[in-house]
C-alpha positions in Angstrom: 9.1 -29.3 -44.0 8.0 -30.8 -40.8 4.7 -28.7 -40.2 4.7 -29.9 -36.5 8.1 -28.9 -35.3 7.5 -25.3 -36.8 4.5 -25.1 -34.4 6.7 -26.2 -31.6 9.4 -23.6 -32.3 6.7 -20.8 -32.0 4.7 -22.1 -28.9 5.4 -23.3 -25.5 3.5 -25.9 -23.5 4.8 -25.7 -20.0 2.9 -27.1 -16.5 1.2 -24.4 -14.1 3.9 -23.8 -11.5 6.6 -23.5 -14.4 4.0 -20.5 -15.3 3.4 -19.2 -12.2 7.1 -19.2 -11.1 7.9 -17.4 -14.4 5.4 -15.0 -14.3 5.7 -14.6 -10.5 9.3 -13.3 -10.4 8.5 -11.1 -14.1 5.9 -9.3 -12.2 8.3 -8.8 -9.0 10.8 -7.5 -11.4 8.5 -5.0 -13.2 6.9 -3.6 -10.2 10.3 -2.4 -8.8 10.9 -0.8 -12.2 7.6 1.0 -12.3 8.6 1.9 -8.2 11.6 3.3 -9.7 10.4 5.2 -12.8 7.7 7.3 -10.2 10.1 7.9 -7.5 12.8 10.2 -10.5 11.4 13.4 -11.6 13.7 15.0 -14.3 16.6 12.7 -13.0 18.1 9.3 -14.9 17.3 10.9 -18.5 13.7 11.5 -17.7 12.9 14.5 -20.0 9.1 16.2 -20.0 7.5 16.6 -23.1 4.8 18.5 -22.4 2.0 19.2 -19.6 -1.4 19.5 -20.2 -4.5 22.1 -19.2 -5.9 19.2 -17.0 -2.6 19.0 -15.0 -1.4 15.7 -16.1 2.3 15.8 -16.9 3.7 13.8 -19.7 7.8 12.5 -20.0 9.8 10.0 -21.5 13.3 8.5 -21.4 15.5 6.1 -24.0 15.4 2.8 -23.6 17.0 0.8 -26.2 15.5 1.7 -29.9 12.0 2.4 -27.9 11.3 5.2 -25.0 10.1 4.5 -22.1 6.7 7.2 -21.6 5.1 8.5 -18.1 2.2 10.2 -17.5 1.6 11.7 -14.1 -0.8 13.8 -12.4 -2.4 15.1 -8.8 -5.9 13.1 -7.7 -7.6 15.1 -4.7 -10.5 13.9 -3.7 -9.3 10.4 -4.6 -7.6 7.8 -2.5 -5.3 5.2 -4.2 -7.6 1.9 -4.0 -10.6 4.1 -5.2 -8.4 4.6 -8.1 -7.3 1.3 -8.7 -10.7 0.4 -8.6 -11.4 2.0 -11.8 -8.6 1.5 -13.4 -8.6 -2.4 -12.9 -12.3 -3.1 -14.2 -11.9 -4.6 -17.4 -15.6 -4.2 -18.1 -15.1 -0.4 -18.0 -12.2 -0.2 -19.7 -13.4 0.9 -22.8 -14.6 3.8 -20.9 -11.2 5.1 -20.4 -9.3 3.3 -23.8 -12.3 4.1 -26.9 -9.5 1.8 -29.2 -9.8 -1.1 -26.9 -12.6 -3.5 -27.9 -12.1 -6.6 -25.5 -10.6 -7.1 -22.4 -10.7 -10.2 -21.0 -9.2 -12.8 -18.1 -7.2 -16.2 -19.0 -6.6 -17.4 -16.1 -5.7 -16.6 -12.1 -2.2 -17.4 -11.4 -2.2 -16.2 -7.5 -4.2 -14.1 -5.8 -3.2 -10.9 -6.7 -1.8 -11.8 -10.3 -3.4 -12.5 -13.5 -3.5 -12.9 -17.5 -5.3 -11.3 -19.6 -5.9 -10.9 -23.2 -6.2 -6.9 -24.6 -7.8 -6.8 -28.4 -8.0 -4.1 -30.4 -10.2 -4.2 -33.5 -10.5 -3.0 -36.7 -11.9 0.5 -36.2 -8.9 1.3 -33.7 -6.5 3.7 -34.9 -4.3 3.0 -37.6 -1.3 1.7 -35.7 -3.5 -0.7 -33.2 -5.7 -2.2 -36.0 -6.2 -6.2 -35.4 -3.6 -6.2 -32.6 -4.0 -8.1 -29.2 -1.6 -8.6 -26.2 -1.5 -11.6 -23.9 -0.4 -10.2 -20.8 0.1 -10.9 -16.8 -1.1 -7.9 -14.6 0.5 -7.8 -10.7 -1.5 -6.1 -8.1 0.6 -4.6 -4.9 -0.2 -2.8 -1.9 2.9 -1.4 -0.3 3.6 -0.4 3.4 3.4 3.2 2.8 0.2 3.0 1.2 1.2 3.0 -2.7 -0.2 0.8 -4.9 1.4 -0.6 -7.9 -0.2 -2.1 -10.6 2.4 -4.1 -13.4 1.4 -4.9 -16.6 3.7 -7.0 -19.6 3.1 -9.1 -22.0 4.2 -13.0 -21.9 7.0 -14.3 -24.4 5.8 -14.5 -27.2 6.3 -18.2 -27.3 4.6 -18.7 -24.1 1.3 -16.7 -25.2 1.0 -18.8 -27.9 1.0 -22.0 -26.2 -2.0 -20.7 -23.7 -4.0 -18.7 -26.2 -3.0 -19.3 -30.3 -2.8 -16.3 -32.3 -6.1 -15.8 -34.8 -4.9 -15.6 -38.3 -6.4 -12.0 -38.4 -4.8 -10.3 -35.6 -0.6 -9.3 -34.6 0.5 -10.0 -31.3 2.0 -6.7 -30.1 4.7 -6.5 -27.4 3.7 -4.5 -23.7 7.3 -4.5 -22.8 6.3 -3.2 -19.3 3.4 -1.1 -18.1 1.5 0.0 -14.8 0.6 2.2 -12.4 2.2 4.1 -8.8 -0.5 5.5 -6.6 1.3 7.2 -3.7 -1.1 8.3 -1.0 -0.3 11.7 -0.1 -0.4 13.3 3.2 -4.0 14.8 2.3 -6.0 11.2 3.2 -8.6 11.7 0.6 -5.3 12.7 -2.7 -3.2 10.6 -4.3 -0.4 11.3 -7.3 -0.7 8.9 -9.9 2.2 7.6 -12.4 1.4 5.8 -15.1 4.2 4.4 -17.5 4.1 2.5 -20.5 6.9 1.1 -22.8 5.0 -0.7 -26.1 5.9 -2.4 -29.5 2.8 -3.0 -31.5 4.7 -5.2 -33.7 4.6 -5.9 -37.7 6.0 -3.1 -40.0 5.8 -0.3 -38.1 8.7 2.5 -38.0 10.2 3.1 -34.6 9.0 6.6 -34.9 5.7 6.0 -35.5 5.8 3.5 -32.6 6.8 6.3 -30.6 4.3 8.9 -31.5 1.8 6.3 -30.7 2.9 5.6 -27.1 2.7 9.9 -26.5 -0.8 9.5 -27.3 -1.2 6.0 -25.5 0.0 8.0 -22.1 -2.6 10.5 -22.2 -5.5 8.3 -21.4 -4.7 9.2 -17.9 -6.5 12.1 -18.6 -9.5 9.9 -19.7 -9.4 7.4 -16.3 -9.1 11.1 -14.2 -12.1 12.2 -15.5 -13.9 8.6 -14.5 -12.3 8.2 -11.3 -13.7 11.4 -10.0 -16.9 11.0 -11.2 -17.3 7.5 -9.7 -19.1 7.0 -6.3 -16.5 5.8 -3.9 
């Protein structure tokens, strides 16, 4: 067998502006679905699971063999872009995700849009172990105030061809991911909405897949705590 046309078939070389258009209307595409996702409460098969002591409120609805998870909760005190703030700074992520152990930029593809490699290592939790995710992250300020930040990982084809897969690690799947901060009436609160649709890839069962994301959501929790104890 021809080793060179099986690396072809499992990585894309394409120029910058075939990547930026790509990734440019995927981004556009995810943030209206994460606009959509906050704006239903128990409407369009959105069912809560639970809600927690601290006040954040956890959900989730099918979506194909996966479900679709979203964790929101009431900031006061906070204003979106404060936030955002924390939530974007990949050096302190760790704070707020203990599995994650390296976050890190690719490239710049516009101004307000990104890719970026997550990597989890091998004292994350069972069903993260040795996984990474190449994926682009949009950044949007609407009219109204809301922010939106969307996260998803590239094909799988197209990762490849801008960062190779080490032999050690599984390329998961973010099939879409972000945040809605809607500034509230109060100046100084903001609700936040954070959903999160993942397939960590390899062996796993769906159900276990699943479980996992219902723990994934609750790191909310975790980025609450920081926000609020973060200088403006």
């Amino acid at each position: 067998m021809n080793t060179s046309s099986v690396a072809c078939s499992q990585s894309w070389s394409i120029s910058e502006e075939s990547l930026r258009r790509y990734v440019h209307f995927a981004s556009e595409s995810c943030v209206q679905e994460l606009l959509m996702s906050a704006s239903n409460d128990c409407g369009d098969g959105w069912k809560i699971l639970l809600t927690l002591d601290n006040g954040v409120e956890i959900s989730k609805r099918r979506s194909g063999s996966l479900h679709i998870f979203r964790s929101r909760c009431l900031l006061r005190s906070v204003s979106p872009q404060q936030f955002i703030t924390v939530a974007n700074a990949i050096d302190g992520a760790k704070q707020w995700d203990p599995d994650l152990v390296e976050a890190r930029y690719i490239k710049d593809v516009e101004d307000n849009l990104s890719i970026i490699r997550l990597k989890f290592g091998e004292n994350s939790k069972a069903l993260f172990r040795k996984r990474e995710f190449i994926v682009y992250e949009r950044r949007e300020s609407m009219e109204d105030g809301t922010v939106v930040v969307a996260v998803a990982s590239l094909p799988k084809e197209i990762a490849a061809g801008l960062l190779p897969k080490p032999n050690n690690a599984i390329r998961g799947l973010l099939v879409q991911s972000g945040w809605v901060v809607e500034k509230l009436d109060d100046l100084n609160s903001c609700l936040v909405t954070y959903v999160l649709q993942l397939d960590p890839a390899g062996w796993l069962p769906k159900c276990f897949v699943n479980r996992l994301n219902t723990k994934l959501v609750m790191i909310i929790g975790n980025l609450r705590k920081l926000v609020q104890t973060t200088p403006p």
